[in-house]
N, CA, C and O atoms as a Tripos MOL2 file, in Angstrom:
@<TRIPOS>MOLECULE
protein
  276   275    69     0     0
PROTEIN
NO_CHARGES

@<TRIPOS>ATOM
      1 N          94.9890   90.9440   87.3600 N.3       1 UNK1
      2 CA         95.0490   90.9490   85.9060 C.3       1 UNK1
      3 C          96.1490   89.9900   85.4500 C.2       1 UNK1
      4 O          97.2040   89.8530   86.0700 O.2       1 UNK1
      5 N          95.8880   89.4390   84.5100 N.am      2 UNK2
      6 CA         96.8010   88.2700   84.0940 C.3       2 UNK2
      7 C          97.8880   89.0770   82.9540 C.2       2 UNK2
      8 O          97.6310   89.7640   81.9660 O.2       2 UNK2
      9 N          99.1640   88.6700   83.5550 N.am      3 UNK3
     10 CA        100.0280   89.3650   83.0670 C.3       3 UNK3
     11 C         101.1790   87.8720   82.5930 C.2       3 UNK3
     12 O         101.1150   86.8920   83.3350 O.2       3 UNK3
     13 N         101.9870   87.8300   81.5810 N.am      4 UNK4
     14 CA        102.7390   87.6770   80.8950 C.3       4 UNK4
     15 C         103.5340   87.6390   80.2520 C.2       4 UNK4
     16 O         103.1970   87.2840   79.1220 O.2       4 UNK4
     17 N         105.1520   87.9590   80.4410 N.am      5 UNK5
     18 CA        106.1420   88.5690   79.5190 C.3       5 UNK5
     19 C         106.5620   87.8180   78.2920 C.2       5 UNK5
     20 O         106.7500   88.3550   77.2010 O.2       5 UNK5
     21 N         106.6880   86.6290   78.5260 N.am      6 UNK6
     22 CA        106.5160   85.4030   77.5240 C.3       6 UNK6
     23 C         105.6960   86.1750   76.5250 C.2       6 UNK6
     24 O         106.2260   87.0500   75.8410 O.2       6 UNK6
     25 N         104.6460   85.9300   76.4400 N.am      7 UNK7
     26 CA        103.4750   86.0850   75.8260 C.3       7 UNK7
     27 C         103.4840   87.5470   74.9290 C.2       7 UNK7
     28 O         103.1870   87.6270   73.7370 O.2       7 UNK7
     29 N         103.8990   88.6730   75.8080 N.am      8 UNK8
     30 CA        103.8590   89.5160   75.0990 C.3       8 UNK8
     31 C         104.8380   90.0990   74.5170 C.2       8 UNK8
     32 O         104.8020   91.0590   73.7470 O.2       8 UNK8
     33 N         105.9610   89.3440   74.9960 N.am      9 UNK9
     34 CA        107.3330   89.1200   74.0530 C.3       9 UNK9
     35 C         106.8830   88.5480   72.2940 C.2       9 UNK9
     36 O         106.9920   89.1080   71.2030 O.2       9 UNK9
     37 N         106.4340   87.3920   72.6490 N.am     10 UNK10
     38 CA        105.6050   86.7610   71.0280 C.3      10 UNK10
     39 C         105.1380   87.5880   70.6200 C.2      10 UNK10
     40 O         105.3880   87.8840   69.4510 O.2      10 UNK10
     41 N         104.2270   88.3650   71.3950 N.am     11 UNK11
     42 CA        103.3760   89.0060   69.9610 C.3      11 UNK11
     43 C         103.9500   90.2600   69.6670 C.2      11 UNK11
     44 O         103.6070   90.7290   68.5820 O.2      11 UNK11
     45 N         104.8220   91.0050   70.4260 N.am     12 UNK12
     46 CA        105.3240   92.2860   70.0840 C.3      12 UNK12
     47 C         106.6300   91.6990   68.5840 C.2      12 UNK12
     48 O         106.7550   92.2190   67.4750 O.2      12 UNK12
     49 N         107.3960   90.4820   69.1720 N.am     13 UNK13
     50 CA        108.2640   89.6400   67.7440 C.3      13 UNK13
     51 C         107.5800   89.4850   67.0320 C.2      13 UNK13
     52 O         107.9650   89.8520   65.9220 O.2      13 UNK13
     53 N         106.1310   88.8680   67.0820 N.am     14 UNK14
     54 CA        105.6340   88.7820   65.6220 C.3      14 UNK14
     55 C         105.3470   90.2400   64.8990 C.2      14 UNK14
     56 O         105.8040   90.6810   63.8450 O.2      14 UNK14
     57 N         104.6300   90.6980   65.6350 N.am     15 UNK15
     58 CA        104.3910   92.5720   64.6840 C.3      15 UNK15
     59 C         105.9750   93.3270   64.3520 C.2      15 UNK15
     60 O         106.3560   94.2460   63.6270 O.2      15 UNK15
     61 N         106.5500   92.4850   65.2080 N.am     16 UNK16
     62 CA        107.9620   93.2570   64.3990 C.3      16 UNK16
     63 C         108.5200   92.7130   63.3320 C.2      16 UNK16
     64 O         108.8070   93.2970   62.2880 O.2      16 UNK16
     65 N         108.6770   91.5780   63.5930 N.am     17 UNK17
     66 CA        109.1270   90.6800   62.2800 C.3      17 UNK17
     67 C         108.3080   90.9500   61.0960 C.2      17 UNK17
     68 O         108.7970   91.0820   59.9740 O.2      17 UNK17
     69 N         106.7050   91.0560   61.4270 N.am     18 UNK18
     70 CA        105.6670   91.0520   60.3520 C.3      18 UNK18
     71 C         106.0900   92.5140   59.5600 C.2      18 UNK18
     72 O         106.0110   92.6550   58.3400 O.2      18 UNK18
     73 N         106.4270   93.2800   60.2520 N.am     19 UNK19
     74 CA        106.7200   94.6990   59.7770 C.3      19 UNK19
     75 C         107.7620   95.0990   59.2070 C.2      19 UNK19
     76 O         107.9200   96.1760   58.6320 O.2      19 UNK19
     77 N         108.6630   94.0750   59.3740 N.am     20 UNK20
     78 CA        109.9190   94.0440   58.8530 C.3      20 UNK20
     79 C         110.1270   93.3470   57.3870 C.2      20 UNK20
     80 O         110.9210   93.6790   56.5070 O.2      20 UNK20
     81 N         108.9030   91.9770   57.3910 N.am     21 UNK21
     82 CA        108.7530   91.4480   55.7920 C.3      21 UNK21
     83 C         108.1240   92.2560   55.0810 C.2      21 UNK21
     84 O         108.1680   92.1150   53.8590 O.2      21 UNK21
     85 N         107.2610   93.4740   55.7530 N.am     22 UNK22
     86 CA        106.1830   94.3900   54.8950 C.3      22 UNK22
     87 C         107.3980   95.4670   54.4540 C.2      22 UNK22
     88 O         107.1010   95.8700   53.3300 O.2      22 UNK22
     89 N         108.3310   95.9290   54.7900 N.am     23 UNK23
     90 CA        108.9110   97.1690   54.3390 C.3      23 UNK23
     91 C         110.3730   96.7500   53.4410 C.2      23 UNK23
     92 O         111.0430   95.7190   53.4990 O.2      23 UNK23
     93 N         110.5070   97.6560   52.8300 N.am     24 UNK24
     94 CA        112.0910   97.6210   52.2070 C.3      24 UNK24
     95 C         112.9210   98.0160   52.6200 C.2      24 UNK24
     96 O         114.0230   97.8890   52.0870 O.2      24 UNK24
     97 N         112.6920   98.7820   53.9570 N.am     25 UNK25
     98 CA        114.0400   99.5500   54.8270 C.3      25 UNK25
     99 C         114.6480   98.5120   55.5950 C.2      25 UNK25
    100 O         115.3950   98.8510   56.5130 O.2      25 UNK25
    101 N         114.4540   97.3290   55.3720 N.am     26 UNK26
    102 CA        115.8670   96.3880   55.9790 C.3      26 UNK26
    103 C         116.7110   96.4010   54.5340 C.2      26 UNK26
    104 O         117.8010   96.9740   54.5350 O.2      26 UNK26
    105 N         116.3630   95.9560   53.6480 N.am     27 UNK27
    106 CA        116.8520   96.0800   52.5710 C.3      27 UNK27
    107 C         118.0380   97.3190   52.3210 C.2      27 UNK27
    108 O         119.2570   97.1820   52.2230 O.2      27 UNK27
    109 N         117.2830   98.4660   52.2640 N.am     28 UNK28
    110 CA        117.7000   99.5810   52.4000 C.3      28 UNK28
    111 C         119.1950   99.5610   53.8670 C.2      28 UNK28
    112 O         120.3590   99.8110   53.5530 O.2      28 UNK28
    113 N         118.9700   99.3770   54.6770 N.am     29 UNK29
    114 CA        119.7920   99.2220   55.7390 C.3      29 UNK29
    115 C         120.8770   98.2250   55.6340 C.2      29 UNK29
    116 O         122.0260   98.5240   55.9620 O.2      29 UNK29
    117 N         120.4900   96.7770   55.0880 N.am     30 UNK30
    118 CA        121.7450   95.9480   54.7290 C.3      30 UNK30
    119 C         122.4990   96.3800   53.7380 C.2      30 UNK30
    120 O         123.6870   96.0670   53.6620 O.2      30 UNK30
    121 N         121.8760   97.1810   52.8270 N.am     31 UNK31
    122 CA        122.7100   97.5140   51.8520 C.3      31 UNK31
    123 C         124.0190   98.9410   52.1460 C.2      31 UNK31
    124 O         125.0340   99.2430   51.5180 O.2      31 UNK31
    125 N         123.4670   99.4410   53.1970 N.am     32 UNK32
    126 CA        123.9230  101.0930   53.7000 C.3      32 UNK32
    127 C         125.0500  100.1040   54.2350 C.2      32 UNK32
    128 O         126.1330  100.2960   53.6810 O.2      32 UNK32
    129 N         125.0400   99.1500   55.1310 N.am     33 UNK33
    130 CA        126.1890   98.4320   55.9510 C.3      33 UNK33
    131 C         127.2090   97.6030   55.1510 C.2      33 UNK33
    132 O         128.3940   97.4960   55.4670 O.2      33 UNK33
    133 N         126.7080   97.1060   54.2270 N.am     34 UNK34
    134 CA        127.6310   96.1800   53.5540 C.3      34 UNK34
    135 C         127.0870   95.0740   53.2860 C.2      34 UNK34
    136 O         127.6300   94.5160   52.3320 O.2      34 UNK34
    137 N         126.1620   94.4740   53.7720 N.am     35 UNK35
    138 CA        125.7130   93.1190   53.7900 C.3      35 UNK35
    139 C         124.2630   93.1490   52.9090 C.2      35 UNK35
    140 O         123.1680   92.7600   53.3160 O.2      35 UNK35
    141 N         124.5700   93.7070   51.6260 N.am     36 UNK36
    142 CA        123.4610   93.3520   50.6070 C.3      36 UNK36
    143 C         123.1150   92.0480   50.0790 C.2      36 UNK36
    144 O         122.0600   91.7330   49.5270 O.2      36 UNK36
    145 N         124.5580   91.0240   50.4120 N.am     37 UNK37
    146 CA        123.8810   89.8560   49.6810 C.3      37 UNK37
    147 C         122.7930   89.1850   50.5400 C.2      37 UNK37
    148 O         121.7640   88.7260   50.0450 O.2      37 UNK37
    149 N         123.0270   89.1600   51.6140 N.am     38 UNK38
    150 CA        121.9270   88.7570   52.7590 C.3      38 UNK38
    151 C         120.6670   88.7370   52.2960 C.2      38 UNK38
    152 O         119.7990   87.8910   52.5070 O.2      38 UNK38
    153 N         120.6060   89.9040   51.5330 N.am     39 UNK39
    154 CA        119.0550   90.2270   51.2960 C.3      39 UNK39
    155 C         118.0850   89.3130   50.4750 C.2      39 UNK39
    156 O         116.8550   89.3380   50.5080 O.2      39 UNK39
    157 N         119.0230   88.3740   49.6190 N.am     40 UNK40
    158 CA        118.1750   87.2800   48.9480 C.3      40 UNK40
    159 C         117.8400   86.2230   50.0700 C.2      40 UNK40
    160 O         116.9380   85.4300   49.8010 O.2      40 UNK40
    161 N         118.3020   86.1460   50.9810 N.am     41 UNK41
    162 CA        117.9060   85.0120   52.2370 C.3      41 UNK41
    163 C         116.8800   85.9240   53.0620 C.2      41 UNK41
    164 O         115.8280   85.3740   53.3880 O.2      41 UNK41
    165 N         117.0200   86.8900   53.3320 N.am     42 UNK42
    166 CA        115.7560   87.6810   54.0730 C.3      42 UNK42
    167 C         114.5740   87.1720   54.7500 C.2      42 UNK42
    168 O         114.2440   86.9560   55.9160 O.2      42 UNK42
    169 N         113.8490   87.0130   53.1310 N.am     43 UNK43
    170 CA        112.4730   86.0860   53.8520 C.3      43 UNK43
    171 C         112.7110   84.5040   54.0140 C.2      43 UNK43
    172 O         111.8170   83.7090   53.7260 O.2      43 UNK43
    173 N         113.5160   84.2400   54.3200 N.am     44 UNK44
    174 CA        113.5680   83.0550   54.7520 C.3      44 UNK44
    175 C         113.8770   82.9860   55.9920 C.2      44 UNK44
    176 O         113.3880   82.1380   56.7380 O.2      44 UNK44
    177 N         114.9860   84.1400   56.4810 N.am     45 UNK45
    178 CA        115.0410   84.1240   57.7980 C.3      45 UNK45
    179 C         113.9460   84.5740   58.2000 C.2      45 UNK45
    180 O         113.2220   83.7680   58.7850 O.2      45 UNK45
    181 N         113.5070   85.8390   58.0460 N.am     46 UNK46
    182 CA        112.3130   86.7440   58.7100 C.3      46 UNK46
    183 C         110.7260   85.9350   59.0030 C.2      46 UNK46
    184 O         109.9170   86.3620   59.8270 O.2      46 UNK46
    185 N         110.4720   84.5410   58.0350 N.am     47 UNK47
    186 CA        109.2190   84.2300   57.9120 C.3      47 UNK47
    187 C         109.3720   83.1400   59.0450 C.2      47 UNK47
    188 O         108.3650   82.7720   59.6490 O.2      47 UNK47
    189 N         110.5500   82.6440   59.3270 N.am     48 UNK48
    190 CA        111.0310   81.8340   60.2140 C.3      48 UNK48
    191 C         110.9110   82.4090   61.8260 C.2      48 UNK48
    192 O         110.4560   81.8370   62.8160 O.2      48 UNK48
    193 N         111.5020   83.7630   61.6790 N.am     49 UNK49
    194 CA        111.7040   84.1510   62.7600 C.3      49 UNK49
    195 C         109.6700   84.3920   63.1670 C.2      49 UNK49
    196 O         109.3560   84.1950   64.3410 O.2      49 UNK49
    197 N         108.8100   84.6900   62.4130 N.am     50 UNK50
    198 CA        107.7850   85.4720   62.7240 C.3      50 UNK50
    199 C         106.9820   83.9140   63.1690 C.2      50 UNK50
    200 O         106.0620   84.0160   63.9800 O.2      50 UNK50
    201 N         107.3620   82.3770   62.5950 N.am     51 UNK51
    202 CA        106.5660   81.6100   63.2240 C.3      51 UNK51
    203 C         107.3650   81.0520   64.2850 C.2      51 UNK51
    204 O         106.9220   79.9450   64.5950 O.2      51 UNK51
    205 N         108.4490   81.4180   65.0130 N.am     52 UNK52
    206 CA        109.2320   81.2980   66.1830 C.3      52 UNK52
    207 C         108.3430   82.6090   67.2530 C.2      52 UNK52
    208 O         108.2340   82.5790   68.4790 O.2      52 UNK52
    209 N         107.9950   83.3070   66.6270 N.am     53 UNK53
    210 CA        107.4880   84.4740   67.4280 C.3      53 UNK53
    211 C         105.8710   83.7290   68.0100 C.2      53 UNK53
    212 O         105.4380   83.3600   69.1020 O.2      53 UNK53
    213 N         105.3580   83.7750   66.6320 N.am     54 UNK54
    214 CA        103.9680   82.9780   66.9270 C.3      54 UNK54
    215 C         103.5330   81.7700   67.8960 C.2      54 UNK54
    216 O         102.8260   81.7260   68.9030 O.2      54 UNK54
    217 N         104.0980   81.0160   67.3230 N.am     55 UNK55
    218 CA        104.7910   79.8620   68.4630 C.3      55 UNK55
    219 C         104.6070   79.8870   69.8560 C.2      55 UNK55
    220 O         103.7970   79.3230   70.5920 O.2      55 UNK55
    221 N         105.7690   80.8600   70.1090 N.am     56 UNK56
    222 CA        106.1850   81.3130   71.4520 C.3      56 UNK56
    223 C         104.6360   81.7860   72.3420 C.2      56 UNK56
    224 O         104.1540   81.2820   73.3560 O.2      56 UNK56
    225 N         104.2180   82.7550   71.6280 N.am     57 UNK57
    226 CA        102.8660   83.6460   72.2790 C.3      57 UNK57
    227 C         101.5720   82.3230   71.8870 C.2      57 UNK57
    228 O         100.8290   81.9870   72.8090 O.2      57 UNK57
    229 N         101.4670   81.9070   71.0150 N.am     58 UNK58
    230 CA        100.8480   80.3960   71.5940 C.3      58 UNK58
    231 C         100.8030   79.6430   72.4660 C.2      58 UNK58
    232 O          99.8380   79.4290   73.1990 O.2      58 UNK58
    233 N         102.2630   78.9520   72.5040 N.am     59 UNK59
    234 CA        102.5960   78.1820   73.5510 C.3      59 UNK59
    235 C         102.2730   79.0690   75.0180 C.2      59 UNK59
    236 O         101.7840   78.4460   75.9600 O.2      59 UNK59
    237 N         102.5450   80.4210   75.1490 N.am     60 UNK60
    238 CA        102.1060   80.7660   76.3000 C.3      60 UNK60
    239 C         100.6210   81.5200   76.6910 C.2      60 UNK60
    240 O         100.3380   82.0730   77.7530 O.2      60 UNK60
    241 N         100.0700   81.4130   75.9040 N.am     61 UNK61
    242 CA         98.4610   81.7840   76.1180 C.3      61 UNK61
    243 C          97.6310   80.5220   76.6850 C.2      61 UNK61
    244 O          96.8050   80.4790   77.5970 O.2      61 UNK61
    245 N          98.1360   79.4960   75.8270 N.am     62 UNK62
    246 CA         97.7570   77.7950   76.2280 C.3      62 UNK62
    247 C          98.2350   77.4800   77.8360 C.2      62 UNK62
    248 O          97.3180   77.0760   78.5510 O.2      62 UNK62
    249 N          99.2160   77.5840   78.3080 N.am     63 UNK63
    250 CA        100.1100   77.7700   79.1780 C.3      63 UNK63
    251 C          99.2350   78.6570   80.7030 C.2      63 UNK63
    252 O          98.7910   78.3310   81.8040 O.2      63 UNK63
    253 N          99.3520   79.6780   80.0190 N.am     64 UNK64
    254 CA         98.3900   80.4380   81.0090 C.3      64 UNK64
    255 C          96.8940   80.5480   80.9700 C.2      64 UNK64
    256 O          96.3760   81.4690   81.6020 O.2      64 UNK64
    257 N          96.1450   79.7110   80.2980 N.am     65 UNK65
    258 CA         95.0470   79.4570   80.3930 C.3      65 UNK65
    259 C          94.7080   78.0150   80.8340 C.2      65 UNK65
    260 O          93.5780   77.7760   81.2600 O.2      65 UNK65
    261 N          95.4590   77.2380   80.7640 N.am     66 UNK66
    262 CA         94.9060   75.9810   81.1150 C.3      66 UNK66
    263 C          94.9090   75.9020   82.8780 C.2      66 UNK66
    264 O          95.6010   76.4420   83.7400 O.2      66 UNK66
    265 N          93.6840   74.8740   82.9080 N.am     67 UNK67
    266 CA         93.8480   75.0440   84.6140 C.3      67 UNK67
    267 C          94.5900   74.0890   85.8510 C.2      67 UNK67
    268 O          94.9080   72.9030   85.9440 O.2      67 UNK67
    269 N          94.6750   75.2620   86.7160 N.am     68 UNK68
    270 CA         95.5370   74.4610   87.8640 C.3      68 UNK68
    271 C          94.8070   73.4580   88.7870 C.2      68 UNK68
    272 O          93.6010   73.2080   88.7960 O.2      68 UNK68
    273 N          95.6910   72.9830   89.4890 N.am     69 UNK69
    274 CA         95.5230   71.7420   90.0330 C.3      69 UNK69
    275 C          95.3260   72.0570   91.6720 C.2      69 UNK69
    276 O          95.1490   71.1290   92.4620 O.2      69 UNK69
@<TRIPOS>BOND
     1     1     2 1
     2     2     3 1
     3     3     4 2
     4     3     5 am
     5     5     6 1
     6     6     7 1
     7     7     8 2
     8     7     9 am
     9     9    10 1
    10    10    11 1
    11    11    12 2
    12    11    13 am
    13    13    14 1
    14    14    15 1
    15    15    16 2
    16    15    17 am
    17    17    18 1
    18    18    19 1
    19    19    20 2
    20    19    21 am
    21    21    22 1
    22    22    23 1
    23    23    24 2
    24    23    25 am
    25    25    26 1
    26    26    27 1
    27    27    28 2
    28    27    29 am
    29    29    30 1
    30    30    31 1
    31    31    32 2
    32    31    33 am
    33    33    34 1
    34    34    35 1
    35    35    36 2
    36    35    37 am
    37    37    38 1
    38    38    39 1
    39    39    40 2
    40    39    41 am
    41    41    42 1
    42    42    43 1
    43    43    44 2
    44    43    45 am
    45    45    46 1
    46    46    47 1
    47    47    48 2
    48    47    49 am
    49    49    50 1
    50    50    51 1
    51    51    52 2
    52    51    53 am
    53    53    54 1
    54    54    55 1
    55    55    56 2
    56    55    57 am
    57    57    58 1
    58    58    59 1
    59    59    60 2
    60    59    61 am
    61    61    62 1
    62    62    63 1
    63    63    64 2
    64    63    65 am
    65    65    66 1
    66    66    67 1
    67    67    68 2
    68    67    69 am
    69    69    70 1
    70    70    71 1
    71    71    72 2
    72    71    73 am
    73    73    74 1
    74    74    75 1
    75    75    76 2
    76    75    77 am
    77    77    78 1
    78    78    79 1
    79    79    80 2
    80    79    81 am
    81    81    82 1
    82    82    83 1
    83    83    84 2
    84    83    85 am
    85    85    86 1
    86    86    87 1
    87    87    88 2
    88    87    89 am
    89    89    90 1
    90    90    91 1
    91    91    92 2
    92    91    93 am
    93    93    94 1
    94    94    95 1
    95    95    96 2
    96    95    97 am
    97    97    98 1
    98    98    99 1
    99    99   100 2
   100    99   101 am
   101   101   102 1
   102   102   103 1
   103   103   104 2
   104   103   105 am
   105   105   106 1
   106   106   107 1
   107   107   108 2
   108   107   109 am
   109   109   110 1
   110   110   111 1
   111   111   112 2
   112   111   113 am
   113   113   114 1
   114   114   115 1
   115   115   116 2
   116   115   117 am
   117   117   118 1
   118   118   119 1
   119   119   120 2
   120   119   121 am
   121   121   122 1
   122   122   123 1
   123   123   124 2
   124   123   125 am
   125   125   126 1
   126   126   127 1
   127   127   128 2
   128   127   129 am
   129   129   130 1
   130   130   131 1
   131   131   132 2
   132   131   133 am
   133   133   134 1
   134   134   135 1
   135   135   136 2
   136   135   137 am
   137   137   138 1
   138   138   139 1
   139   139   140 2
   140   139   141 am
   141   141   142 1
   142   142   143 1
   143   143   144 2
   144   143   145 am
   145   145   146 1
   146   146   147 1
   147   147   148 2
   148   147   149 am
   149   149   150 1
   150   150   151 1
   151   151   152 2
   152   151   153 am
   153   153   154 1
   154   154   155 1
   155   155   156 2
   156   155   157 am
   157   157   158 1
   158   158   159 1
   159   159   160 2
   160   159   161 am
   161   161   162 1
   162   162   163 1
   163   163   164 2
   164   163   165 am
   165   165   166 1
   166   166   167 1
   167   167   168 2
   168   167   169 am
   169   169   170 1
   170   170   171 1
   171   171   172 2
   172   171   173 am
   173   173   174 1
   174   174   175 1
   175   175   176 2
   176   175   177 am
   177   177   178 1
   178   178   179 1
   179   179   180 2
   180   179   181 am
   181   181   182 1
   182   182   183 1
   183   183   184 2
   184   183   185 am
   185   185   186 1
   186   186   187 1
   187   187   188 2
   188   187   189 am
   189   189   190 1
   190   190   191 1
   191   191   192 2
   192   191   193 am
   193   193   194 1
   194   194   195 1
   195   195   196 2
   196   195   197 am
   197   197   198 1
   198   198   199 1
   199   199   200 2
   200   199   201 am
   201   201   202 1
   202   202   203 1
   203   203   204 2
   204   203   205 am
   205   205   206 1
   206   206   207 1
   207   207   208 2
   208   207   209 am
   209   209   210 1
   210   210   211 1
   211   211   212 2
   212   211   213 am
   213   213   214 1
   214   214   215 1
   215   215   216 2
   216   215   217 am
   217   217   218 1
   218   218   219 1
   219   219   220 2
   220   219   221 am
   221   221   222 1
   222   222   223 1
   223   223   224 2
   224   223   225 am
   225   225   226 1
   226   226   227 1
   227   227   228 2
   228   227   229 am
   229   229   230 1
   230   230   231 1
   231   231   232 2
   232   231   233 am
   233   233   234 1
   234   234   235 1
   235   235   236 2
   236   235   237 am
   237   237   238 1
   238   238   239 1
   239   239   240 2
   240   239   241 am
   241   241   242 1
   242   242   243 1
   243   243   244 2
   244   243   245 am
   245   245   246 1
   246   246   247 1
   247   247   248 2
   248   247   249 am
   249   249   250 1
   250   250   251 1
   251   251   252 2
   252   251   253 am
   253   253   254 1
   254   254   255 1
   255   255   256 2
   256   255   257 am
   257   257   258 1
   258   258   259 1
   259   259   260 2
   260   259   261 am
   261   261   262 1
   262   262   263 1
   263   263   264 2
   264   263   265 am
   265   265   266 1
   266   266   267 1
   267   267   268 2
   268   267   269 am
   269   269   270 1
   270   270   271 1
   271   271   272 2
   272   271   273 am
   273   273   274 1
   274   274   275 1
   275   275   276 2
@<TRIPOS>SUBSTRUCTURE
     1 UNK1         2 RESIDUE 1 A UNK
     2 UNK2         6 RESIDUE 1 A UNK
     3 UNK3        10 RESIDUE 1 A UNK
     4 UNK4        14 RESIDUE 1 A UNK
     5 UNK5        18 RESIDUE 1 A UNK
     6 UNK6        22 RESIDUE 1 A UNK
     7 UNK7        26 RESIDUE 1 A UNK
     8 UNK8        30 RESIDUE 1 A UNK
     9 UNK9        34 RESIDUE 1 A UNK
    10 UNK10       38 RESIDUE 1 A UNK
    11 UNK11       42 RESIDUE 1 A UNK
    12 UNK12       46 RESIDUE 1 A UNK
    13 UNK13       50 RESIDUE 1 A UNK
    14 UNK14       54 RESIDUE 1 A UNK
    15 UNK15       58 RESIDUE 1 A UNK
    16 UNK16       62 RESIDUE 1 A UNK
    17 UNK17       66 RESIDUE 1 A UNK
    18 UNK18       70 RESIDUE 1 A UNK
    19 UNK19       74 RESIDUE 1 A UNK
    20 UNK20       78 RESIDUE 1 A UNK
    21 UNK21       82 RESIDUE 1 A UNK
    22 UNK22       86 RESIDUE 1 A UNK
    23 UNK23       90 RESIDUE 1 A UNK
    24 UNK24       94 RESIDUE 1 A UNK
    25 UNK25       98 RESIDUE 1 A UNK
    26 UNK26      102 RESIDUE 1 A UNK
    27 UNK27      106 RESIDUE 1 A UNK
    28 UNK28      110 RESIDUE 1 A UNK
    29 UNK29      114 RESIDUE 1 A UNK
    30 UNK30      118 RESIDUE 1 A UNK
    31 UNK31      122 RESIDUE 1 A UNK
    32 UNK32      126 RESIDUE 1 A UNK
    33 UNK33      130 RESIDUE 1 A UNK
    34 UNK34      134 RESIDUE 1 A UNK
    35 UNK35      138 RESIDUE 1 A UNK
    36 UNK36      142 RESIDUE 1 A UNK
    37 UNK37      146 RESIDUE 1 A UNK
    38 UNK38      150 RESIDUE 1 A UNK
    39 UNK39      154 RESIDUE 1 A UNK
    40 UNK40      158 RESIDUE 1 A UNK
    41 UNK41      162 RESIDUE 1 A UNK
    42 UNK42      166 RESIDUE 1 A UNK
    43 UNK43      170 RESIDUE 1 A UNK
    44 UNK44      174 RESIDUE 1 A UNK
    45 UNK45      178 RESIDUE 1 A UNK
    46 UNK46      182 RESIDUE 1 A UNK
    47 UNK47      186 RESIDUE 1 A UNK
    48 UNK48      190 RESIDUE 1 A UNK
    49 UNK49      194 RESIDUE 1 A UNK
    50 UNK50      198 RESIDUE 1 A UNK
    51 UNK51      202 RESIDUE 1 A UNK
    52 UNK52      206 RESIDUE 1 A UNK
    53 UNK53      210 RESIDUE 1 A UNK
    54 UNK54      214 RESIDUE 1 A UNK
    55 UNK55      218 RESIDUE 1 A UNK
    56 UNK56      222 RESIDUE 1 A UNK
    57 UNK57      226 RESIDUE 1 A UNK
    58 UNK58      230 RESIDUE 1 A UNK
    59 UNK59      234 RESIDUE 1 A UNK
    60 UNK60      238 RESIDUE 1 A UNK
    61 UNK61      242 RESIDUE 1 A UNK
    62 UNK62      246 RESIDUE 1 A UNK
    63 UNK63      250 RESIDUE 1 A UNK
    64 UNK64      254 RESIDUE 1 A UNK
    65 UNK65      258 RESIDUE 1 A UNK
    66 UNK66      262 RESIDUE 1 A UNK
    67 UNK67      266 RESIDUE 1 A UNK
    68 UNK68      270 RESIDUE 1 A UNK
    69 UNK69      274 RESIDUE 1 A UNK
């Protein structure tokens, strides 16, 4: 069975990240800590981080599908 940690590193970062732009409890959480101003940069980091995630589990599906020599 074709196995991958790469790969399923990406896609478990993307559903997290994705889940993290869907909710307000980061919000909620930067604000409990101190670091509310953060929160206007948020989706800029988070949408960043989710096509660094994507990326990643791309680059390695391509990777492990193409053939050997």
């Amino acid at each position: 069975m074709w196995r991958d940690r790469w790969f399923a590193l990406g896609i478990v970062g993307a559903i997290v990240s994705c889940l993290a732009c869907l909710t307000p409890a980061v919000v909620i959480a930067l604000g409990a800590i101190g670091l509310g101003a953060w929160t206007g940069r948020l989706d800029a980091i988070l949408l960043s981080v989710l096509v660094a995630f994507l990326a990643l589990a791309a680059y390695r599906y391509w990777v492990g599908r193409r053939p050997t020599s």
